[in-house]
C-alpha positions as CSV (number, residue, x, y, z in Angstrom):
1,X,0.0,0.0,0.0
2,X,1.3,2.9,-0.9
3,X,0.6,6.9,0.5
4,X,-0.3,9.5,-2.3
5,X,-1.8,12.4,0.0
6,X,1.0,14.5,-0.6
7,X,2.3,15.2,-4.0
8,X,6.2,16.2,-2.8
9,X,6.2,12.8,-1.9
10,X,3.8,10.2,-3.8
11,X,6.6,10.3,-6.8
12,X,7.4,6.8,-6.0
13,X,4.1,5.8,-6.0
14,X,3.2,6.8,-8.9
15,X,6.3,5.3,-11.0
16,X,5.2,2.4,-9.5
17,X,1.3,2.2,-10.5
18,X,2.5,3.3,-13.4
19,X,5.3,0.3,-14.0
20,X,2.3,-2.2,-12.6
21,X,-0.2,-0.7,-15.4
22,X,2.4,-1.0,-18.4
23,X,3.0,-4.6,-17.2
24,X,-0.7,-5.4,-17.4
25,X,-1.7,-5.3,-13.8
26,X,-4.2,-4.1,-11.2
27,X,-3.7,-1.2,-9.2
28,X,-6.5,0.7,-6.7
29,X,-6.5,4.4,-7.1
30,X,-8.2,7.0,-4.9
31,X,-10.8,9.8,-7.0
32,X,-13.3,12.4,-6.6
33,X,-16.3,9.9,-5.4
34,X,-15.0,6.8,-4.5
35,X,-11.8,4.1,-4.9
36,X,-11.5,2.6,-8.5
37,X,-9.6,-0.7,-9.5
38,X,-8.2,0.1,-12.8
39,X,-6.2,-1.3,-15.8
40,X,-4.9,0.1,-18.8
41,X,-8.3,0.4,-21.3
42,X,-6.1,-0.6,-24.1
43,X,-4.6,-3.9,-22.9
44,X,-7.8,-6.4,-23.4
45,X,-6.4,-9.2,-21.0
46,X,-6.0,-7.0,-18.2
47,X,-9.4,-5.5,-18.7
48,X,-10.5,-9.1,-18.1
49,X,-9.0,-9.6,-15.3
50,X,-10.8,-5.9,-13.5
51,X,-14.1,-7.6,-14.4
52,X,-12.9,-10.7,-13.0
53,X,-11.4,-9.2,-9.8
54,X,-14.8,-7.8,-9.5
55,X,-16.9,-10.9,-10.1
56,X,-18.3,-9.1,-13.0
57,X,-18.4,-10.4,-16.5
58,X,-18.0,-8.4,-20.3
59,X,-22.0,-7.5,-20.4
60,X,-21.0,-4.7,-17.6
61,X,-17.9,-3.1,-19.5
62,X,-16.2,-0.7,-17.3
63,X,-15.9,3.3,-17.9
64,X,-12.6,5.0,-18.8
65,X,-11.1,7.8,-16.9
66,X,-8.8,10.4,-18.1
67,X,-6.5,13.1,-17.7
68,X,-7.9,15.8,-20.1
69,X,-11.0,17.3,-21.1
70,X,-8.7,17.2,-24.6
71,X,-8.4,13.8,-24.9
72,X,-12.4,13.3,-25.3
73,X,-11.8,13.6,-29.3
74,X,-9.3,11.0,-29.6
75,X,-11.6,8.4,-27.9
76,X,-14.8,9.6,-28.7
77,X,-17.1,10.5,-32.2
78,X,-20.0,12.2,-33.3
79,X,-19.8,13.8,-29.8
80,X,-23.1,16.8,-29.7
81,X,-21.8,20.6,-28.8
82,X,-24.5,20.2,-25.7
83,X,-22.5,17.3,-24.4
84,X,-18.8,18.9,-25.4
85,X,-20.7,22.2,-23.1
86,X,-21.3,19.8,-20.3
87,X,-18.0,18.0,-20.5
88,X,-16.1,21.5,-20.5
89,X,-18.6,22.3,-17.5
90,X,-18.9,19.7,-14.9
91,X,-14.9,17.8,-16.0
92,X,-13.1,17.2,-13.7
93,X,-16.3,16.1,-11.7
94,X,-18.6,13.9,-11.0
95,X,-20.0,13.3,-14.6
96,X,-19.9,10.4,-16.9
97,X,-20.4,11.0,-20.5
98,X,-21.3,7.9,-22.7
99,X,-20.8,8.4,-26.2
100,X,-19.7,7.0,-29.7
101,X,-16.5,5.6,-29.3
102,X,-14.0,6.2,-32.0
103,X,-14.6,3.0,-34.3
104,X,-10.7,2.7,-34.9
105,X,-9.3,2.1,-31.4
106,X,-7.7,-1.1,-30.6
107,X,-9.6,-2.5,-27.3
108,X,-12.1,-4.7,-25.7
109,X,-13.9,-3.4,-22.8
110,X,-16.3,-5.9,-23.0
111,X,-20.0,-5.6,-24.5
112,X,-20.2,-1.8,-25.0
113,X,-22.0,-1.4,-28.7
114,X,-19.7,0.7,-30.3
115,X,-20.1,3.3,-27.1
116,X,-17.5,4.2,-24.6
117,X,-18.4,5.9,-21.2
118,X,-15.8,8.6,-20.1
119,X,-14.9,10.9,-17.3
120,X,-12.1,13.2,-15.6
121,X,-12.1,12.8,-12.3
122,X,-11.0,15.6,-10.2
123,X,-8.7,14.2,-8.0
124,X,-5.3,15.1,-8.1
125,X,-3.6,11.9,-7.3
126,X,-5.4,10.2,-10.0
127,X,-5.2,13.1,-12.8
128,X,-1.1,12.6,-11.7
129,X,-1.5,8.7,-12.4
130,X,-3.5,9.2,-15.8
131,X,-1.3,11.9,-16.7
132,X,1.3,9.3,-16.9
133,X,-0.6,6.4,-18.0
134,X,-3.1,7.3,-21.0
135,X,-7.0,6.5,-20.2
136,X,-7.1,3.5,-17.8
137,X,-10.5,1.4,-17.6
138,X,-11.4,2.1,-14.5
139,X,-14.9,0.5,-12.2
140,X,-16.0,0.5,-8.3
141,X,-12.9,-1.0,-5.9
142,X,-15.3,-3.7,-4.9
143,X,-16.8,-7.0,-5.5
144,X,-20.1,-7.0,-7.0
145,X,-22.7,-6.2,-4.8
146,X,-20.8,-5.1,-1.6
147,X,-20.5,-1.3,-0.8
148,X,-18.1,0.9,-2.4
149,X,-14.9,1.4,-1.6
150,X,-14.5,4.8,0.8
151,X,-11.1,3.8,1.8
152,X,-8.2,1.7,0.5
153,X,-8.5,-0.8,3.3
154,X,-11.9,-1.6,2.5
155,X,-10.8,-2.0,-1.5
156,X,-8.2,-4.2,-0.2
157,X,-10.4,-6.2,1.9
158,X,-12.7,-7.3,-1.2
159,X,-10.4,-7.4,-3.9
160,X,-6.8,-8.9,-2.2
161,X,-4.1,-10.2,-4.1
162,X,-5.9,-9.8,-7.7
163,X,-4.5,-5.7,-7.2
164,X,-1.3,-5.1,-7.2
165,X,-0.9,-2.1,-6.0
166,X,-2.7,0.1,-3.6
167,X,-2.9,4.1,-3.8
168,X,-3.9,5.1,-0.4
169,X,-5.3,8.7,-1.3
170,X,-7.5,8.7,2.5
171,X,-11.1,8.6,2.9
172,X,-12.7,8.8,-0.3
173,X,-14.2,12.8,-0.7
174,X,-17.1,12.4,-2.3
175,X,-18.4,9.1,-1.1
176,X,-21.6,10.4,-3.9
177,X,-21.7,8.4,-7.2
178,X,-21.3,10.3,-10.5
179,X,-24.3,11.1,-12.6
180,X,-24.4,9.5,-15.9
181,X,-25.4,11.1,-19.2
182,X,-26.0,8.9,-21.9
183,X,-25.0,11.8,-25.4
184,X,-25.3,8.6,-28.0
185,X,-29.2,10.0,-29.0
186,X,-29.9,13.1,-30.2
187,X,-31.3,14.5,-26.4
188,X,-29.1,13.9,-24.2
189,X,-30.5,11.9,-21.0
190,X,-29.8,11.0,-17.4
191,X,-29.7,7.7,-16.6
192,X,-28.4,7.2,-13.4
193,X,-28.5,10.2,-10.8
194,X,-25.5,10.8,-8.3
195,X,-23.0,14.1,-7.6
196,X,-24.6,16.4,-10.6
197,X,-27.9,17.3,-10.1
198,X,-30.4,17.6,-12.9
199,X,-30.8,21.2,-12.2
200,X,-27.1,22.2,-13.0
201,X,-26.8,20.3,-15.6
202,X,-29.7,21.8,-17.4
203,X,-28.1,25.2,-16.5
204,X,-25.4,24.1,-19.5
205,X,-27.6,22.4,-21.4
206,X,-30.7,20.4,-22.4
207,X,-30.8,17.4,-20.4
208,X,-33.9,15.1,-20.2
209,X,-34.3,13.0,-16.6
210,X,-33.9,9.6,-15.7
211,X,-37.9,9.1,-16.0
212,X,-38.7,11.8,-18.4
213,X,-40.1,10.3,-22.2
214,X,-38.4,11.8,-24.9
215,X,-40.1,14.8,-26.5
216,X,-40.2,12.7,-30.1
217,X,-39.9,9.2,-30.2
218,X,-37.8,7.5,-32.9
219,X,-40.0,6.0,-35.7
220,X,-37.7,3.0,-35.9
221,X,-38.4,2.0,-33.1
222,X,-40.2,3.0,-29.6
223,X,-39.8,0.8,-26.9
224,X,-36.4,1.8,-24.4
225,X,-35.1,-1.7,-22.8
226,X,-37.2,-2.1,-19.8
227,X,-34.4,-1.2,-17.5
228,X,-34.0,2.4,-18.6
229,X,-30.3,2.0,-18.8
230,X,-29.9,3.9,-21.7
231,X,-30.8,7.1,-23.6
232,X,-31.1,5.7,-27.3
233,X,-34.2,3.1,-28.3
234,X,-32.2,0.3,-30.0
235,X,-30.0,-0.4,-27.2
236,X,-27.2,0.5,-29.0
237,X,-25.6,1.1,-25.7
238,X,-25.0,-1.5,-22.5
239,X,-26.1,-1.3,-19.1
240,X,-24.1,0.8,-17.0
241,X,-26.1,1.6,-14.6
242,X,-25.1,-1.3,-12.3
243,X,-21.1,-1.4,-13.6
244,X,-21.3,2.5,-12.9
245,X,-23.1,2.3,-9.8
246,X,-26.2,2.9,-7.5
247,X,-25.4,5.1,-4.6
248,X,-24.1,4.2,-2.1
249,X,-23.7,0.4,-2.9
250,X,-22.4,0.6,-6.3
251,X,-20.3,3.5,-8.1
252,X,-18.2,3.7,-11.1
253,X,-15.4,5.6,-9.9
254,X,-16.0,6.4,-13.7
């Protein structure tokens, strides 16, 4: 377990999650809302093994954190100037954004349907760590269905030896998971309510609630799947709303 609370001295900390995510491992980093086991998002096999750590299998594919509001373009397509507004808004924060992922990247998160769900946390420990590592697929520091990680030791005591290493960034600040805006339609759409209220995000732009129908429904075709997870009607994005969390038991760190 390693201390990054203070940035004069978490240097060799950081080399080291760093050297651990190069080699295809685990590590646990602190954020914004709660502790996140993560792996490099390009490296397929050690994608895997988070959702297997986790008890969690490719139908939940985890988000991606990174370091820049910048680096949304090079991951991300066809991405609407209302969610680009909220992005430049609310990042680093508490906000997931899932969009069209670039068709030409090389990785496997698991089922996602051509979509990738993104965010910049606003913790300095682990903007330091992704600084240095590129986007990192990044879910909940705990086995599915137990509570969120608020603390390393608690990561530590559900995952064990499948992490290896431990970022011990203190109590989690947030402890709130991050709302999650689904920008793959054309109006944008809540679907899982956590730090960002609906209210401020509407301050930025247009955004329709979690229960709220869409003003014009898609001719193609008009049913949502029945667990809301999404804002598009042909499911052309996976369920996150479990992978990314239900405060307090279950949060994204994404």
């Amino acid at each position: 377990m390693h201390d990054v609370t203070d940035p004069n001295t978490w240097g060799p900390a950081i080399d080291e999650a760093v050297n651990t995510v190069s080699r295809g491992g685990l590590l646990v980093l602190p954020t914004d809302t709660v502790y996140g086991i993560g792996a490099d998002a390009f490296d397929a096999e050690a994608v895997a093994a988070l959702l297997a750590a986790k008890g969690r299998g490719r139908q939940m594919p985890p988000p991606v954190l990174i370091p820049d509001v910048r680096t949304l373009d090079g991951l991300a397509t066809e991405v609407l100037d209302d969610a680009r507004k909220l992005a430049e808004a609310f990042w680093p924060g508490g906000l997931t954004i899932i969009l069209q992922a670039q068709p030409s990247l090389q990785w496997d998160l698991g089922e996602t349907h051509g979509t990738v769900a993104l965010r910049m946390p606003d913790h300095p420990a682990a903007l330091a760590l992704l600084r240095r590592t590129g986007p990192l697929a990044v879910s909940s520091a705990n086995a599915t269905g137990h509570p969120a990680a608020l603390e390393v030791g608690d990561a530590q005591a559900q995952l064990g030896d499948a992490v290896t290493v431990y970022l011990d960034g203190g109590d989690a600040p947030g402890g709130v998971a991050s709302t999650i805006v689904d920008a793959t339609g054309e109006q944008l759409r809540v679907v899982r309510q956590g730090a960002i209220t609906l209210e401020a995000l509407n301050e930025v732009a247009p955004v329709r609630g979690v229960d709220e129908p869409a003003d014009e429904p898609s001719d193609a075709t008009t049913d949502e799947p029945s667990d809301g997870s999404t804002g598009t009607t042909d499911a052309s994005t996976p369920d996150r709303t479990e992978e990314q969390g239900s405060a307090p038991a279950e949060e994204s760190a994404g």
